[in-house]
C-alpha positions as CSV (number, residue, x, y, z in Angstrom):
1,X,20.1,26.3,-5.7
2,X,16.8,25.9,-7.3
3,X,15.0,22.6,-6.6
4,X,15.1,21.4,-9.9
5,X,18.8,21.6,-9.7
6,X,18.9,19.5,-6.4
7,X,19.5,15.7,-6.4
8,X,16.3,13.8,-5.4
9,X,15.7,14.0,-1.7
10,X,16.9,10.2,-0.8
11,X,20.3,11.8,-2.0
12,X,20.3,14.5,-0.2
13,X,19.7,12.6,3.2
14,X,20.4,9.0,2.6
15,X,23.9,7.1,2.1
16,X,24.3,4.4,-0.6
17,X,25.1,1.3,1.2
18,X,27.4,-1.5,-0.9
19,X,27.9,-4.9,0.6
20,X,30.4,-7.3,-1.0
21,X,30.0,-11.0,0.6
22,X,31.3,-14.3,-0.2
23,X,30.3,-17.4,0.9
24,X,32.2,-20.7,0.6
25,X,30.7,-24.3,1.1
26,X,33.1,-26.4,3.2
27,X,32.8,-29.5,4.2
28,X,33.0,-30.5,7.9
29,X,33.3,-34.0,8.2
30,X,31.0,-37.6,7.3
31,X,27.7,-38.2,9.1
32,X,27.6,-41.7,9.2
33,X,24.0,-42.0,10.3
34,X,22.7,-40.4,7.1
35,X,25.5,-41.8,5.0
36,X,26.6,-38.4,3.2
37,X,29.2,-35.3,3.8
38,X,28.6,-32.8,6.3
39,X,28.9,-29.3,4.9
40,X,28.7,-25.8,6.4
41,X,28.4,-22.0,5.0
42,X,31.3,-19.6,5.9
43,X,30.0,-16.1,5.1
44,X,33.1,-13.8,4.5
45,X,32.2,-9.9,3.9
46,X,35.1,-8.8,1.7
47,X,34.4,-4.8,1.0
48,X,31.6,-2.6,3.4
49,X,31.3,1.0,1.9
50,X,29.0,3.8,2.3
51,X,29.1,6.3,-0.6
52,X,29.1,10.3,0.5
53,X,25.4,12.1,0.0
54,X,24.5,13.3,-3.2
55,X,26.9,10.8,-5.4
56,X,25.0,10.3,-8.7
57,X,23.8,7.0,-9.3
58,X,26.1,6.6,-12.5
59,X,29.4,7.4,-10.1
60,X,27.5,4.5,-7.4
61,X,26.9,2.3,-10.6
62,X,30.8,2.4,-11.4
63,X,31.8,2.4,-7.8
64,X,30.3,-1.0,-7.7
65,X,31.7,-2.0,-11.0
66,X,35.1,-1.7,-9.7
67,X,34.8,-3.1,-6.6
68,X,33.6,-6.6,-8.1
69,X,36.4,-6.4,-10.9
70,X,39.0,-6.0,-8.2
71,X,37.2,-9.4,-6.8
72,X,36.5,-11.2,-9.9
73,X,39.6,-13.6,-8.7
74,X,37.6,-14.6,-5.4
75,X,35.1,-16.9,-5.2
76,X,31.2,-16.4,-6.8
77,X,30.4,-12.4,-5.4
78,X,27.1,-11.4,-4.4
79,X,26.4,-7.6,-4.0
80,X,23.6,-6.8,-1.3
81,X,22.6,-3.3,-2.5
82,X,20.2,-1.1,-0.3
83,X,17.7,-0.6,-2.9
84,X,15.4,1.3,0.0
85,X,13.4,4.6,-1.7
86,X,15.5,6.0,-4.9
87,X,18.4,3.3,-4.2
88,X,15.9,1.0,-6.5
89,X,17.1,2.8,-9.4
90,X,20.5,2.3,-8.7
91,X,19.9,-1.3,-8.7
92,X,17.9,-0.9,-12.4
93,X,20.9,0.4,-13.2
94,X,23.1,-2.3,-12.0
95,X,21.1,-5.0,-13.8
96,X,21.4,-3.2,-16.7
97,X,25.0,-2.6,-16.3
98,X,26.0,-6.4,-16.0
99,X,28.2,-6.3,-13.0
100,X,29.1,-9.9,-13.9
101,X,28.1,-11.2,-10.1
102,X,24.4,-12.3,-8.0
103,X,23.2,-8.6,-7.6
104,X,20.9,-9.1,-4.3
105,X,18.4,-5.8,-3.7
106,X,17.6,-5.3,0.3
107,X,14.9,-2.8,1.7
108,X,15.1,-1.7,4.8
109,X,11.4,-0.9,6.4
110,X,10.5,0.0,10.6
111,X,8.4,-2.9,10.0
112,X,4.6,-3.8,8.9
113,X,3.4,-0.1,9.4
């Protein structure tokens, strides 16, 4: 297979990561002291997936697509999306695509250097 033929080299060696999460406000009780309702974050991951190497970033796009239309009854979705070297685009792609949920990019360094 010639190069030009290949699928970028991100492709080649790195998965596409897709994170579903919800997270609900509940309350917890009164604090009395402060005179107002105690509330914590439950944080509920409803769909983990890593996509096989070399998947085209139109078949991740649509992947993505139905995973939040098969959740559209839950509560408000966010979808963390590795967006670390060519997984950027995929995330252009998503903004463009109107998923219809938060859309949150993450990019995962070693660190400062």
């Amino acid at each position: 297979m010639d190069e030009q033929a290949s699928p970028p080299k991100g492709r080649r060696q790195d998965h596409t990561a897709i994170a579903v999460v919800e997270e609900r406000r509940v309350k917890t009780g009164w604090d009395a002291a402060n005179w107002m309702e105690r509330f914590e974050i439950q944080t509920a991951v409803r769909h983990v997936e890593r996509l096989p190497l070399g998947t085209s970033f139109t078949r991740v796009v649509n992947r993505i697509k139905t995973v939040t239309e098969a959740l559209k009854e839950a509560p408000p979705i966010t979808v963390v999306m590795d967006a670390t070297r060519v997984g950027d685009a995929v995330v252009e792609m998503l903004e463009r695509a109107g998923i219809g949920c938060a859309l949150t990019p993450v990019t995962i360094t070693s660190g400062a250097r």
